[in-house]
VOGU-3710 file (C-alpha; in Angstrom, 3 decimals, decimal comma):
1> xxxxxxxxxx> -33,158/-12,572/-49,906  -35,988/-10,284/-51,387  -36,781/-6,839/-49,904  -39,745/-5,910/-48,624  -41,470/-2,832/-47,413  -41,641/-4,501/-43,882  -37,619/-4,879/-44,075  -37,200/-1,474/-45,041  -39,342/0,192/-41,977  -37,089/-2,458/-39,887
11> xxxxxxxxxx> -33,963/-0,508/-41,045  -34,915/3,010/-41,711  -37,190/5,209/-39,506  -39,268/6,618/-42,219  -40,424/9,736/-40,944  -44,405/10,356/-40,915  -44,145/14,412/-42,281  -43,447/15,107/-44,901  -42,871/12,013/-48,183  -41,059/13,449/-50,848
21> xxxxxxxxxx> -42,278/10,906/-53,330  -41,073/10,904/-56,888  -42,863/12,683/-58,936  -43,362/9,909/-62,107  -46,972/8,197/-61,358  -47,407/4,650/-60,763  -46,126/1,738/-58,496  -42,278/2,663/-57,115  -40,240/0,061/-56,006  -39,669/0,188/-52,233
31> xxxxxxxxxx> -36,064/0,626/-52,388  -35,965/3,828/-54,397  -38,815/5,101/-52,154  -36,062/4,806/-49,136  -33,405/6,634/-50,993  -35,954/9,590/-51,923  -37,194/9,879/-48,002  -34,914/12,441/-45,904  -33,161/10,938/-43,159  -33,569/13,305/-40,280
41> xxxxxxxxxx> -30,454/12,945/-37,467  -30,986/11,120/-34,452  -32,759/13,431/-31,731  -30,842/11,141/-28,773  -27,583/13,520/-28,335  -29,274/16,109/-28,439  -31,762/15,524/-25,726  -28,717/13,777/-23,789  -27,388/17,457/-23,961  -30,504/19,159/-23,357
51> xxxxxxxxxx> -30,797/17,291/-20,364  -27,489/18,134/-19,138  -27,894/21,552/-19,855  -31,329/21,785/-17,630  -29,461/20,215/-14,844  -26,369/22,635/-15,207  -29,172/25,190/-15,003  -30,850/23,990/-11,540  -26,972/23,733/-10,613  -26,395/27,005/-10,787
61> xxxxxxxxxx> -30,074/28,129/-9,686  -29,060/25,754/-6,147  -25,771/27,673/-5,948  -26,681/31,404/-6,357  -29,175/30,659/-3,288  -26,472/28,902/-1,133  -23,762/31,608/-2,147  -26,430/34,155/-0,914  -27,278/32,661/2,130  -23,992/32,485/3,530
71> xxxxxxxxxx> -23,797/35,637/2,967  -26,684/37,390/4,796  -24,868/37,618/8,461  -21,938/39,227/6,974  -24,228/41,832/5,148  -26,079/42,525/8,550  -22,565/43,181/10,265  -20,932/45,170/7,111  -24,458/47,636/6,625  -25,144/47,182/10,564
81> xxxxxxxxxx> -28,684/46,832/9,892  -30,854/44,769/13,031  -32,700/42,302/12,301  -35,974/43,864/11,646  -34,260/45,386/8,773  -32,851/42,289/7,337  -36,574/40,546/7,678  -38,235/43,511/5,375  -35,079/42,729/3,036  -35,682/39,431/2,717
91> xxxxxxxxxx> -39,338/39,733/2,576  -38,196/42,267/-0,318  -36,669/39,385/-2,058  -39,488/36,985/-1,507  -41,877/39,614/-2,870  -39,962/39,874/-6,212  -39,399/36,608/-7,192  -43,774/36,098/-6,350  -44,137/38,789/-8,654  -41,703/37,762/-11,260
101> xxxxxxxxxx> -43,692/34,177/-11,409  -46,645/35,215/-13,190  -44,996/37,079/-15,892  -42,518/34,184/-16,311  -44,999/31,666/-16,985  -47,099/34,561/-19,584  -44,001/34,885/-20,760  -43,075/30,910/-21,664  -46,747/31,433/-23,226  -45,658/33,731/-26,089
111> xxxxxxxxxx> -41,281/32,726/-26,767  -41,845/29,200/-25,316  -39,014/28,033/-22,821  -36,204/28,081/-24,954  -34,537/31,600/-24,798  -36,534/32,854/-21,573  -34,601/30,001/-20,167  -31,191/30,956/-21,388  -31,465/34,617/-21,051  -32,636/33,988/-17,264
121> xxxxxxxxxx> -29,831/31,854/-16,817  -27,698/34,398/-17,237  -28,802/37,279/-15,829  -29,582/35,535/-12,676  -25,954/34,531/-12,537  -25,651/38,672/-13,068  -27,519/39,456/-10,230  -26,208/36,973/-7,538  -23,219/38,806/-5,683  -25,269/42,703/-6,247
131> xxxxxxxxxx> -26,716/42,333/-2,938  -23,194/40,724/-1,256  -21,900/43,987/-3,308  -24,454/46,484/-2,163  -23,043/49,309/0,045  -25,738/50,841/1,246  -29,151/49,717/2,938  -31,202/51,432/-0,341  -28,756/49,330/-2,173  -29,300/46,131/-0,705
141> xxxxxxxxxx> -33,080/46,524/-0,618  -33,192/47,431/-4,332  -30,702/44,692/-5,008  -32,304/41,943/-2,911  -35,730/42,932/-5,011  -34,034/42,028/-8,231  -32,343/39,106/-6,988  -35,523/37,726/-6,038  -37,301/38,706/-9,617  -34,576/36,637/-11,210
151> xxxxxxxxxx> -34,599/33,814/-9,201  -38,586/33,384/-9,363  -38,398/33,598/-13,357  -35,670/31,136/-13,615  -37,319/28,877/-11,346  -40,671/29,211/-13,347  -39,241/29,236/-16,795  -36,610/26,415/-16,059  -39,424/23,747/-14,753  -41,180/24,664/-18,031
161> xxxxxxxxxx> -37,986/23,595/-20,103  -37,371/20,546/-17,896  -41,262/19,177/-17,961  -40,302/19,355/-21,812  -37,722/17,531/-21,647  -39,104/14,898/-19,232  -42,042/14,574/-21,898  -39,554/14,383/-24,976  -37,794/11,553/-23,038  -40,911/9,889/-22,020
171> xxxxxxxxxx> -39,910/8,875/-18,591  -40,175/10,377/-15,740  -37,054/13,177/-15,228  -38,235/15,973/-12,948  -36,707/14,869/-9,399  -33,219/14,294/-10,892  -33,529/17,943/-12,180  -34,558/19,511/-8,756  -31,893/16,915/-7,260  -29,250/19,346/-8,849
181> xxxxxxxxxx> -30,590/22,129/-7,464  -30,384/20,910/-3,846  -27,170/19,992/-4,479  -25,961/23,320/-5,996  -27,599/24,728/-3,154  -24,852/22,824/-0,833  -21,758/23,405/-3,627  -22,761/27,547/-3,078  -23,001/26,948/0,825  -19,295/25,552/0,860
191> xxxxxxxxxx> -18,560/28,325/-1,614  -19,700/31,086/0,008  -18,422/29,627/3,663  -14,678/28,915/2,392  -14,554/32,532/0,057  -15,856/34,277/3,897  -12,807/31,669/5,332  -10,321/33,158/3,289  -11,503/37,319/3,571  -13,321/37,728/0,444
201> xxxxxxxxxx> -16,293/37,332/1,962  -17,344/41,188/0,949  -18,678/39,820/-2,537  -15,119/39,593/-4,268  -15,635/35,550/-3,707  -19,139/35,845/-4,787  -17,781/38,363/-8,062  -15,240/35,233/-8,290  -17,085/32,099/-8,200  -20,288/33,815/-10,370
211> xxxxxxxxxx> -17,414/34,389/-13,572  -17,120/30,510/-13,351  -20,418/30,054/-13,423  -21,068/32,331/-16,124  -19,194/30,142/-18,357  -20,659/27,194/-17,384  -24,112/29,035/-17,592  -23,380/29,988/-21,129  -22,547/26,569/-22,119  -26,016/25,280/-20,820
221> xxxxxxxxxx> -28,188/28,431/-22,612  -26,852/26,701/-26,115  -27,888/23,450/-25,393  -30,900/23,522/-24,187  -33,843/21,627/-25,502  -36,166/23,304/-28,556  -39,245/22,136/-28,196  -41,302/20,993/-31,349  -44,855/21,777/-29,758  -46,782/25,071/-30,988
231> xxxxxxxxxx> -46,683/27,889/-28,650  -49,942/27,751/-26,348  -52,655/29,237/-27,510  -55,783/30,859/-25,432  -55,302/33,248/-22,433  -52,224/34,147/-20,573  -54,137/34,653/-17,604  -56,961/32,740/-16,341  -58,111/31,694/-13,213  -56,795/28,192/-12,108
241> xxxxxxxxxx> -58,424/25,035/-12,736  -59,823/22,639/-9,627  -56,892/20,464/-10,716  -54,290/23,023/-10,619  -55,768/24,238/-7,466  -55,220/21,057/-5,591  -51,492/20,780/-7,091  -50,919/24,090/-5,661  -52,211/23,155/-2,003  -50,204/20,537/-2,202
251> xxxxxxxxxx> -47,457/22,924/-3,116  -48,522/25,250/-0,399  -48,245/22,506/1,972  -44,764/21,400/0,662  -43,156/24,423/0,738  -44,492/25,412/4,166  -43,147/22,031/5,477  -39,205/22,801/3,636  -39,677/26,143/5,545  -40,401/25,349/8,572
261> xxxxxxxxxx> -38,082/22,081/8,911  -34,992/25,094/7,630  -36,683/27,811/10,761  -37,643/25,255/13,511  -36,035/21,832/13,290  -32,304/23,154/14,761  -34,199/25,519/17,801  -36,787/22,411/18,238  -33,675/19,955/19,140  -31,966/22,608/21,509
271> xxxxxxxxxx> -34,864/23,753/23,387  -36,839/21,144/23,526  -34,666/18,299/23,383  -31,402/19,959/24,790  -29,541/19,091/21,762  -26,105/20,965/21,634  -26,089/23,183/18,788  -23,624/21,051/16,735  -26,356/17,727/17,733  -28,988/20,498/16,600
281> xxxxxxxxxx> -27,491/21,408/13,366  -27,243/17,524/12,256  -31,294/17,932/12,012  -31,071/19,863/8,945  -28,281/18,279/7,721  -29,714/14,882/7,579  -33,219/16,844/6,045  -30,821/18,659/3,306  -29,395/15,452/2,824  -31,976/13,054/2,015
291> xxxxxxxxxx> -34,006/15,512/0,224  -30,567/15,791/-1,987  -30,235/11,782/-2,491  -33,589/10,733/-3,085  -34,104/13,275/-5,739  -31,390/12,390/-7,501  -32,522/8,557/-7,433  -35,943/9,809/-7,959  -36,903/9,339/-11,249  -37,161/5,625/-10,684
301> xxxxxxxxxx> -39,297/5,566/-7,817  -41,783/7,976/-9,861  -41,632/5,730/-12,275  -42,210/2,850/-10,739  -45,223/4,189/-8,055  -46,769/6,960/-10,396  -47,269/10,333/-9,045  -50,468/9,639/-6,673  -48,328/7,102/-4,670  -45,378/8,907/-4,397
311> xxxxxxxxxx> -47,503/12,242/-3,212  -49,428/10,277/-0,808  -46,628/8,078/0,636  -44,312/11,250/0,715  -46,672/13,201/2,893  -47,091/9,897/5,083  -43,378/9,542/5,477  -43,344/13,138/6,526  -45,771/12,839/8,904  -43,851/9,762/10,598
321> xxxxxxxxxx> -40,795/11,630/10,362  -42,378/14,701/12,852  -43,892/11,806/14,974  -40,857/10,180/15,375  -39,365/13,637/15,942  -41,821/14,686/18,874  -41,931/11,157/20,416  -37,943/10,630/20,682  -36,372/12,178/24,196  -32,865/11,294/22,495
331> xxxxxxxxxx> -31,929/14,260/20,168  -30,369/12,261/17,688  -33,531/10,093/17,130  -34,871/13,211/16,914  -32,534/14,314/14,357  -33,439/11,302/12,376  -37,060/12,041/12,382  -36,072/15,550/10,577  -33,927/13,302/8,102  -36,824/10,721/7,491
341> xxxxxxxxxx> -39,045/14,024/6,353  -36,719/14,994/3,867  -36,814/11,279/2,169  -40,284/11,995/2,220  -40,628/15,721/0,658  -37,869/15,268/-1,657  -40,122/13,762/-4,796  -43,144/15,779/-3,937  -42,505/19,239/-5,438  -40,670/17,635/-8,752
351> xxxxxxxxxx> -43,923/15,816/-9,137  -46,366/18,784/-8,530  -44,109/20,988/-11,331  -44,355/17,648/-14,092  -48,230/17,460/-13,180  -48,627/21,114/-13,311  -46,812/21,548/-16,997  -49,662/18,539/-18,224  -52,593/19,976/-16,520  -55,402/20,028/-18,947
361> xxxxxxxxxx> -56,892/23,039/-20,154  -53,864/25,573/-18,748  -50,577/26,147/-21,006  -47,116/24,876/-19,115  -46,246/27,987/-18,511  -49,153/29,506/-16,527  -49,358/25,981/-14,532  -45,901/25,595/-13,182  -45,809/29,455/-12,526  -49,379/29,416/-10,384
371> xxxxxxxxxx> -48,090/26,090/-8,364  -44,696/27,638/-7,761  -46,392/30,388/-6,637  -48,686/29,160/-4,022  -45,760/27,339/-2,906  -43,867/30,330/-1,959  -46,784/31,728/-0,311  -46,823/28,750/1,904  -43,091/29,281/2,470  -43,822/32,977/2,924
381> xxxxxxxxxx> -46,616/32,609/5,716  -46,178/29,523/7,762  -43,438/31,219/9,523  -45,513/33,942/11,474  -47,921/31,560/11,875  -45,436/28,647/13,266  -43,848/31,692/15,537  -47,382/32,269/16,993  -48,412/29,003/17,557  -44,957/28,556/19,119
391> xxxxxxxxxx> -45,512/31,305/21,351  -48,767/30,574/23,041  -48,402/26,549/23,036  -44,931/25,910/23,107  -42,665/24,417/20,261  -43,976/21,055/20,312  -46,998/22,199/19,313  -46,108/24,005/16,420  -43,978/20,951/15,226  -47,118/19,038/15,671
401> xxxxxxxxxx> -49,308/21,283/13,215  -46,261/20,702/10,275  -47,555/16,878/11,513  -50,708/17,974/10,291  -49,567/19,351/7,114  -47,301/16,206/6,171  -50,997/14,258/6,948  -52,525/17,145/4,647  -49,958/16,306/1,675  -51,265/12,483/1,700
411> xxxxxxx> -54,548/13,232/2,009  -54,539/15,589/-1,229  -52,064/13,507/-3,318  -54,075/10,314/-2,478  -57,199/11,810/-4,479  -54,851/13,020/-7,049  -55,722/11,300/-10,768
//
């Protein structure tokens, strides 16, 4: 059988840059033409291990937050600080990881995602049992404010390197990747509980676990994805575009939603519904949950929907969720509500960080660190404003203005392109 050109692109990707072509003039015959072409390696294994390495990295993100939270009553009794204290130190926290966001995402601007994401990695993992270690208030304070500058950056710099990933895969990744975040947030929780179980829970169990982790964080910083795109040009600050502005209301909305469903969901069922606690706690469970499962089985439903749909009929599912939640007298139906609005938040935020790394006009950087960063000023504010809405019209009311929100999600992602 004769060979053709056609044959040979059928067998060998010939690369389009560069052709080393020989260097005598005139018409070459095809087949020497193939054997003077380089053959670059096959880019699959290494974006298979890219991609594992950017979920070990949400991993471990997930698990320095649910080590940390178990902690916090067991700092309050060891320092004996009340809990006006503890609020300014974990508003301390919040402040430094807003802070941090900015600079990550200038930061992704110049070095690309690459090494910001490794060397975050690590010195996240660094900085996870300093406050659990911290021995005096001062301590704590100035320990919980680098905590939170760590854990901002990684989470800025990290949904750079995954939106890069997603895009070199050219499918829809994003909610697996925040899937493994929700569910190292649940691996540190059982940590953190079962090191306290056992008397270690004054940060030699948190010293403990984070040497593991190291490892495994190390292991992930080699392997992550280098990205073949020029680094962005143009400003490193600039003021948001009316497209990243409506991603990060969305986000605002979101994160205000996860916030209050983690502060009011639990004390909702008891007081309102007279749940027992342990009826109460189910709530959140059921919320952490779903928000767990159907971001790890994401990716499909992204795919298959597209991002408008899945915003729209997220923030509709939440909305039903609180409905059913204030309409049910039984607290277990009630308890289901809370699940059914984590099935509907879980996809949201992966897909406002993957639209906010493409928005047109801003580099990656600067758009996943503004969304992330009007997020966690919903997260920061709806609390107060929850508590006072709470306190003048009762608990039901403030359950029905997260309604509101969840309605406020579809409404936004509906008119998103």
């Amino acid at each position: 059988m004769g060979f053709s050109p056609v044959a040979a692109k059928r067998f060998v990707e010939i690369p389009r840059l560069p052709y080393y072509w020989p260097s005598r003039p005139g018409p070459e015959d095809p087949r020497r033409r193939m054997e003077t072409l380089p053959r670059r390696p096959s880019a699959a294994p290494a974006l298979f291990r890219a991609r594992a390495a950017v979920s070990v990295v949400f991993f471990l993100l997930g698990t320095g937050s649910g080590i940390w939270a178990v902690h916090i009553p067991l700092i309050q009794e060891r320092l004996a600080i009340d809990p006006a204290i503890l609020g300014l130190a974990l508003l301390t926290l919040a402040v430094g990881a807003m802070l941090s966001m900015p600079l990550a995402g200038w930061i992704v601007g110049r070095l690309g995602s690459r090494v910001p994401t490794a060397v975050a990695t690590i010195v996240y993992l660094v900085t996870v049992p300093l406050p659990i270690l911290a021995g005096s208030v001062p301590l704590f304070f100035a320990a919980a404010f680098a905590f939170g500058l760590l854990m901002g950056t990684l989470d800025v710099v990290a949904n750079v390197q995954a939106s890069e990933v997603e895009a070199a895969r050219q499918r829809p990744t994003m909610s697996s990747f925040h899937a493994y975040f929700s569910i190292g947030g649940l691996a540190g929780a059982l940590i953190g509980a079962w090191v306290s179980a056992v008397g270690w829970g004054d940060g030699r169990g948190a010293v403990a676990a984070t040497l593991v982790f190291l490892v495994c964080g190390a292991v992930a910083a080699g392997n992550l994805y280098a990205s073949e795109r020029a680094v962005e040009a143009g400003p490193r600050f600039a003021l948001p575009t009316r497209a990243l502005l409506a991603l990060g209301a969305i986000a605002f909305l979101c994160y205000a939603i996860e916030g209050a469903i983690t502060d009011w969901s639990a004390l909702f069922l008891t007081v309102v519904r007279g749940a027992t606690p342990a009826t109460a706690a189910v709530g959140y469970a059921l919320f952490s949950l779903a928000m767990a499962a159907f971001r790890l089985f994401g990716d499909p439903v992204v795919a298959r929907f597209g991002h408008r749909r899945v915003l729209a009929g997220g923030g509709l599912l939440i909305a039903a969720g609180l409905g059913l939640a204030l309409a049910a007298s039984w607290p277990l139906v009630g308890a289901v509500g809370f699940g059914l609005v984590g099935v509907g938040a879980a996809n949201v935020v992966p897909v406002l960080f993957s639209a906010s790394a493409r928005a047109p006009g801003v580099p990656a950087g600067i758009g996943v660190a503004a969304v992330a960063t009007m997020g966690y000023t919903g997260y920061l504010i709806s609390p107060p404003i929850l508590g006072f809405v709470a306190n003048q019209y009762g608990l039901s009311a403030s359950i029905a203005v997260v309604l509101a929100m969840g309605l406020g999600v579809a409404g936004l992602g509906r008119r998103q392109q």
